[in-house]
C-alpha positions as CSV (number, residue, x, y, z in Angstrom):
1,X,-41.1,127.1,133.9
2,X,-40.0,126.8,130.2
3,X,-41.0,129.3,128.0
4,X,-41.6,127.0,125.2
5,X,-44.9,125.6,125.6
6,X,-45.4,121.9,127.0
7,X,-42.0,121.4,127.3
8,X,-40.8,118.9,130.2
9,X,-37.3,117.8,129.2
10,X,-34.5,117.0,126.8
11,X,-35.6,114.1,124.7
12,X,-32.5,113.2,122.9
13,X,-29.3,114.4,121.8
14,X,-27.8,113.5,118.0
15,X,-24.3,112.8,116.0
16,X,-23.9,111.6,112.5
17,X,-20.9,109.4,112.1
18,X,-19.0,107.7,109.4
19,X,-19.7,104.4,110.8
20,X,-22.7,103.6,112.6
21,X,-22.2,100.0,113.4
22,X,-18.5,101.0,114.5
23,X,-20.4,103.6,116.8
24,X,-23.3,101.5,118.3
25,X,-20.3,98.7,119.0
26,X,-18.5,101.5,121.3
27,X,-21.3,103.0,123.0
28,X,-22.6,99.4,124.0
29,X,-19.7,97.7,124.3
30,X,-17.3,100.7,126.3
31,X,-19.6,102.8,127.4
32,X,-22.7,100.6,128.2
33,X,-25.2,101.9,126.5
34,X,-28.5,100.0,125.5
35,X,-29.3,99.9,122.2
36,X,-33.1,100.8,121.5
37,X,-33.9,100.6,117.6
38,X,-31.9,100.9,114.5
39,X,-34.1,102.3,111.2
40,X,-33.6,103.2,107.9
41,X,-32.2,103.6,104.9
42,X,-34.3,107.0,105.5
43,X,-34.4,108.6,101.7
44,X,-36.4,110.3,99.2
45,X,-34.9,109.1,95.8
46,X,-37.1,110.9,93.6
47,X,-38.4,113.6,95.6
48,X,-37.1,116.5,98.2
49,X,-38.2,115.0,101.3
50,X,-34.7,115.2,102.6
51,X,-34.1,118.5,101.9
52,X,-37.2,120.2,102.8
53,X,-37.7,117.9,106.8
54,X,-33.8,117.6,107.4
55,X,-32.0,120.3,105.4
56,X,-29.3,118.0,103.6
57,X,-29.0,117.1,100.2
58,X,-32.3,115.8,98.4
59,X,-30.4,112.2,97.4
60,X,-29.2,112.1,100.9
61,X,-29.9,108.6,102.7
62,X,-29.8,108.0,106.4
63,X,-29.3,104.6,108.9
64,X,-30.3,105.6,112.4
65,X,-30.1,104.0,116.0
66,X,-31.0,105.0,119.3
67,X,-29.7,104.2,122.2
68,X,-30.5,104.5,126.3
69,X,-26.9,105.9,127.6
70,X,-27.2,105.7,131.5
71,X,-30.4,107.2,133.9
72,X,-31.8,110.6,131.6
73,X,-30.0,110.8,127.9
74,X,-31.0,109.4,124.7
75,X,-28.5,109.6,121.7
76,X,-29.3,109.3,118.3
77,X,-26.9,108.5,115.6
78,X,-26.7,108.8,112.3
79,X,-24.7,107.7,109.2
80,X,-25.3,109.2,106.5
81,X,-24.4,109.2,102.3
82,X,-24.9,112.0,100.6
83,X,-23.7,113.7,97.0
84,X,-22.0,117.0,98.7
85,X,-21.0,115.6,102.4
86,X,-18.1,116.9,104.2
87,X,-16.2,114.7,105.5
88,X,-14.2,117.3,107.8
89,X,-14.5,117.5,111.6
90,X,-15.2,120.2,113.3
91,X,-12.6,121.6,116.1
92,X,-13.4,122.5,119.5
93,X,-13.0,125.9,118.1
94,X,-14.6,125.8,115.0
95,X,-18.8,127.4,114.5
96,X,-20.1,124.0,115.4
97,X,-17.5,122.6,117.5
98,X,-19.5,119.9,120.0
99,X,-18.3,117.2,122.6
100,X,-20.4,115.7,125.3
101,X,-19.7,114.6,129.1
102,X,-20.3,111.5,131.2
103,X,-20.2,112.2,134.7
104,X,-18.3,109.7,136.4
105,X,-17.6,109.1,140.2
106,X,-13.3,108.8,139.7
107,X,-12.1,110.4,136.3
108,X,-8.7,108.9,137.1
109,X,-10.0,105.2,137.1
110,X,-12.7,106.2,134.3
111,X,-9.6,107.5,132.2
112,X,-7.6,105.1,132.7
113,X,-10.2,102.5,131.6
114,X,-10.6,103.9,128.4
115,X,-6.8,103.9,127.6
116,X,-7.2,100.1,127.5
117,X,-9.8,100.6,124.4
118,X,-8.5,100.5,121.0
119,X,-8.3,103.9,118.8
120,X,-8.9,106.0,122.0
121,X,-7.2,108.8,122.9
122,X,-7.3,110.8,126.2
123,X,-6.1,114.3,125.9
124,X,-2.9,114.7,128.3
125,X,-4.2,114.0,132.1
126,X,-7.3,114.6,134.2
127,X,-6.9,118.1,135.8
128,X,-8.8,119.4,138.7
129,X,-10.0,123.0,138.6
130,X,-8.5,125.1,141.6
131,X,-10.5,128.6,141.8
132,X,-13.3,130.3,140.0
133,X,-16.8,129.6,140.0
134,X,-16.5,125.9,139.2
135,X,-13.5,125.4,141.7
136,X,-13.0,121.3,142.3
137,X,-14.2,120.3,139.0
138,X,-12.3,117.4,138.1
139,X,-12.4,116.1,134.1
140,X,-10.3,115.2,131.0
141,X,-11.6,115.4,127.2
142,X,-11.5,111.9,125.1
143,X,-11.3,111.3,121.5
144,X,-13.5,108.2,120.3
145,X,-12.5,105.9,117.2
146,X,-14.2,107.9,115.1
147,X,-12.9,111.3,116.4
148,X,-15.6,112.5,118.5
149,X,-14.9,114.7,121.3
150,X,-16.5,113.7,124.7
151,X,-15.5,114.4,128.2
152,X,-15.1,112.8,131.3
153,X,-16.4,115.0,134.3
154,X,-17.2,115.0,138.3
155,X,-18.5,118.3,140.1
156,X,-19.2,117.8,143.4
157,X,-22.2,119.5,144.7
158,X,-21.0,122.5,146.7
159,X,-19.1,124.7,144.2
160,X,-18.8,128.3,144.3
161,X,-20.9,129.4,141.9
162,X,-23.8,128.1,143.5
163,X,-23.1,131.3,146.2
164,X,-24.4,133.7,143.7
165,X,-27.7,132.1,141.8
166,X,-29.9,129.9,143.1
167,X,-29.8,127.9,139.9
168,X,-28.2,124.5,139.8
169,X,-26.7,122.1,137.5
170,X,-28.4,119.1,137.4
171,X,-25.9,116.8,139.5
172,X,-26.7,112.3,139.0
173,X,-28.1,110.3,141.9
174,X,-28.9,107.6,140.8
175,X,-26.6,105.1,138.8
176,X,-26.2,104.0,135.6
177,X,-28.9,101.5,135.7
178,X,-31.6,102.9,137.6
179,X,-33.7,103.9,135.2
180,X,-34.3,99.7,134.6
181,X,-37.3,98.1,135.8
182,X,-36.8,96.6,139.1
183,X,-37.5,92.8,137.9
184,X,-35.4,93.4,134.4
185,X,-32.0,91.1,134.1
186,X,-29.2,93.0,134.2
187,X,-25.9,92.2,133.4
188,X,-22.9,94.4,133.9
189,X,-21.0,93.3,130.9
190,X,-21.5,95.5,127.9
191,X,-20.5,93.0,125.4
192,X,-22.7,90.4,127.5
193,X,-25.4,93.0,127.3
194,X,-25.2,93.3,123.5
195,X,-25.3,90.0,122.9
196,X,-28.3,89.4,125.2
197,X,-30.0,92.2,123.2
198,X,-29.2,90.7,120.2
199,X,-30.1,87.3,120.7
200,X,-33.2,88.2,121.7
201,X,-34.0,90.6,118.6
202,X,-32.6,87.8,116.2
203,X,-34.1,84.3,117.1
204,X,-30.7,83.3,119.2
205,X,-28.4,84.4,116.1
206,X,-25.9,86.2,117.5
207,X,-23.5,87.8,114.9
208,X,-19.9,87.6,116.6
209,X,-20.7,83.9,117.1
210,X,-21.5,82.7,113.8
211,X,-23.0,79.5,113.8
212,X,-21.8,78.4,117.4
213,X,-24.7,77.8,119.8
214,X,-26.0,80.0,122.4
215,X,-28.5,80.3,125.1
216,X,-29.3,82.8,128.0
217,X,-29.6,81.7,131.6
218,X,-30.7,83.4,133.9
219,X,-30.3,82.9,138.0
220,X,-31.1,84.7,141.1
221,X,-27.8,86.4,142.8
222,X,-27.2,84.3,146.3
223,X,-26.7,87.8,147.6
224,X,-28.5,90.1,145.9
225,X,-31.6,88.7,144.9
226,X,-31.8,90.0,141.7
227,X,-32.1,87.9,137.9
228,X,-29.2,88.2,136.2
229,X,-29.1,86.8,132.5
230,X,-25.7,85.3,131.1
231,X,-24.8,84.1,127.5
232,X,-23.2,80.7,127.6
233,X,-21.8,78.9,124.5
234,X,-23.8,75.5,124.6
235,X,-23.3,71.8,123.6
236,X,-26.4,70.2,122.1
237,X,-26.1,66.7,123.0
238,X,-28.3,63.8,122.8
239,X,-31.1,66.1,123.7
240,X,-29.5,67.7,126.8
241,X,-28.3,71.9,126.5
242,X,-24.6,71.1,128.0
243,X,-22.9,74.4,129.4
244,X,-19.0,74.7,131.2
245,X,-18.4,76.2,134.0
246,X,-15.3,77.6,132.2
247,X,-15.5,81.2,133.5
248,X,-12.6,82.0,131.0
249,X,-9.7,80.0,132.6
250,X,-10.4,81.9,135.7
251,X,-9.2,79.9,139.2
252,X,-12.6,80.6,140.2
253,X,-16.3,79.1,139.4
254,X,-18.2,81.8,137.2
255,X,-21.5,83.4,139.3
256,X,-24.1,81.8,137.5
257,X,-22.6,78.5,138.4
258,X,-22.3,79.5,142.0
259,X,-26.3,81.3,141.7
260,X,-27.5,78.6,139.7
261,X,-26.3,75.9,142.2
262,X,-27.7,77.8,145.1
263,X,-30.8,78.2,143.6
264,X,-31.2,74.6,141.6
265,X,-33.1,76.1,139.0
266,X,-32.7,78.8,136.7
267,X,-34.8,80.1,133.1
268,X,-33.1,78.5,129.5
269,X,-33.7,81.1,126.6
270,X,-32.9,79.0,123.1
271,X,-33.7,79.7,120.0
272,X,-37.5,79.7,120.0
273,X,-38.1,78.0,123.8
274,X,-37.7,79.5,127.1
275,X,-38.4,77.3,130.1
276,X,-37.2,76.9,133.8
277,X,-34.2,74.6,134.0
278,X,-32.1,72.2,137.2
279,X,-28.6,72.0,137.0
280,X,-27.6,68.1,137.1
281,X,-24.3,67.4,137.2
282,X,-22.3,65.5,133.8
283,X,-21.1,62.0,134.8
284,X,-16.9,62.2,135.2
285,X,-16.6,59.7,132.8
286,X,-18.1,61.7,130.0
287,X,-16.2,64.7,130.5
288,X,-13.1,64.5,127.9
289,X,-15.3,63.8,125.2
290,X,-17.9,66.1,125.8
291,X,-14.4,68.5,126.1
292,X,-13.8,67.3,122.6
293,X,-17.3,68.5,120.9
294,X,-16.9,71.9,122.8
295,X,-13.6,72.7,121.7
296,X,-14.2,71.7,118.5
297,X,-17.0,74.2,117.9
298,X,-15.4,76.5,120.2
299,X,-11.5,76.6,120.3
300,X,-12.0,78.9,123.3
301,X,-12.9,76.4,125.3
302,X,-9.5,74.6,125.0
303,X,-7.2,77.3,125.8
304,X,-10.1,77.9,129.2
305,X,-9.1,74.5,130.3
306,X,-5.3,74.4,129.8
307,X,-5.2,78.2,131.9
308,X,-6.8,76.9,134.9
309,X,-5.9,73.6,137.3
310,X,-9.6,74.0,138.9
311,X,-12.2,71.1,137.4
312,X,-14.4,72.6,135.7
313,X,-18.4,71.6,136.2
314,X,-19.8,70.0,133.5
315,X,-23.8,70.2,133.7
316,X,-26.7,69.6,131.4
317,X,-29.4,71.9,132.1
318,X,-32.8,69.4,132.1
319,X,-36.5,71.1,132.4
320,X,-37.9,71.0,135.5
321,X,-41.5,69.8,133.9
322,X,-39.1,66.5,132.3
């Protein structure tokens, strides 16, 4: 029982950084976070709000976001501007020296992973611990972008400290997404997730995309049963949403073809409409123009088609109340 009175957990943990749009990008995007809410400027211009709720500089101003990361943590950042701020880091071994640690199931594979990721740097190699009290701890500390120290950890349940106390350390279940309601889309992607999220909180504008179209789709897996939401780059054309089975240049049709064909329907999300959608199938003969328009507002699409020898399904997603 905590001594404090009504507590019942940790809510959230927090970091100020210098970017926060550079930080919210990683989490999402690398680490798969969901972002919740962003606030602010939080500020006091005239007064000593700041000062007197926060304990920073009266003319300090704040941006906040907060984000899901995985089953049980919260994390807050923040980015602030302020007359007297220190831009200094602290060390591992400095009074206020931090990091954080995402379990993982394989800290090799995790690692490795994360070497892939721009301005990340993993400090020498995952070591396993061989005797004490946390004997077959396995983990290796990370830098992020932005110099922030985090960890990746396993401990296996089992270790010998837990022959001397009867206390243990809270040890993951579940997975990442579990904490999800069990009829939400998912999608694995982070990118794809943070452009889902942000389609939806913007009207269908999607930053990274500029003025090119999107839409969501979401199908039933053939195997799993589950919705799972895509973003597709559309074709608006003579009233039909056109989409290409593109999948990248990959030899292979993307799943939401495959799910989408299974199923013969699936749910459109554009800009302002949602409805239930059939696939129907592009005549042949329209193909190299339709080709043209895509390309033209998307020059991915061009270098998709030249990587693969695969035809590519052309379909035109038409309401099932039409």
């Amino acid at each position: 029982m905590s001594t404090l009175p009504g507590a019942r957990a940790v809510h959230h943990i927090a970091y100020t950084v210098p970017d926060l749009d550079q930080a919210v990008r990683f989490f999402v995007d690398v680490i798969g976070a969901e972002l919740a809410y962003r606030l602010g400027p939080v500020e006091d211009p005239e007064g000593d709000w700041m000062t007197r709720k926060l304990g920073v500089h009266p003319r300090a101003s704040a941006k906040i976001a907060m984000l899901r990361l995985g089953p049980v943590t919260n994390l807050e950042l923040f980015e602030y501007t302020a007359p007297d701020q220190d831009h200094s880091r602290p060390r591992n071994s400095d009074w206020g020296g931090h990091h954080f640690a995402l379990y993982v199931d394989d800290v090799d594979k995790a690692a490795e992973y994360l070497r892939e990721v721009p301005g990340v740097t993993i400090l020498d190699e995952p070591e396993t611990i061989t005797d004490g009290p946390i004997a077959g701890d396995r983990w290796v500390y990370f830098t992020t972008p932005w110099g922030l120290h985090m960890e990746l950890i396993n401990m296996p349940a089992g270790m010998p400290y837990e022959k001397a106390t009867p206390t243990r350390l809270y040890l993951p279940q579940e997975n990442w997404d579990a904490h999800r309601a069990p009829d939400e889309t998912v999608n694995s992607n982070p990118f794809n997730r943070r452009v889902i999220e942000e389609f939806r909180a913007n009207g269908g504008r999607v930053g990274d995309f500029g003025d090119i179209p999107l839409l969501l789709l979401t199908t039933v897996g053939r195997r799993s049963g589950l919705p799972r939401t895509t973003p597709l780059v559309h074709l608006e054309r003579d009233g039909r949403h056109i989409v290409f089975a593109a999948n990248g240049g990959a030899e292979s049709h993307p799943a939401w073809y495959r799910n989408l064909m299974a199923a013969g329907t699936g749910v459109v999300e554009v800009a302002g409409r949602r409805f239930e959608a059939r696939p129907e199938a592009v005549p042949v003969a329209e193909h190299e123009e339709l080709w043209r328009l895509q390309a033209a507002q998307d020059p991915n699409f061009a270098e998709f088609r030249d990587r693969t020898d695969r035809d590519i399904p052309v379909v035109a997603l038409v309401p099932t109340d039409a």
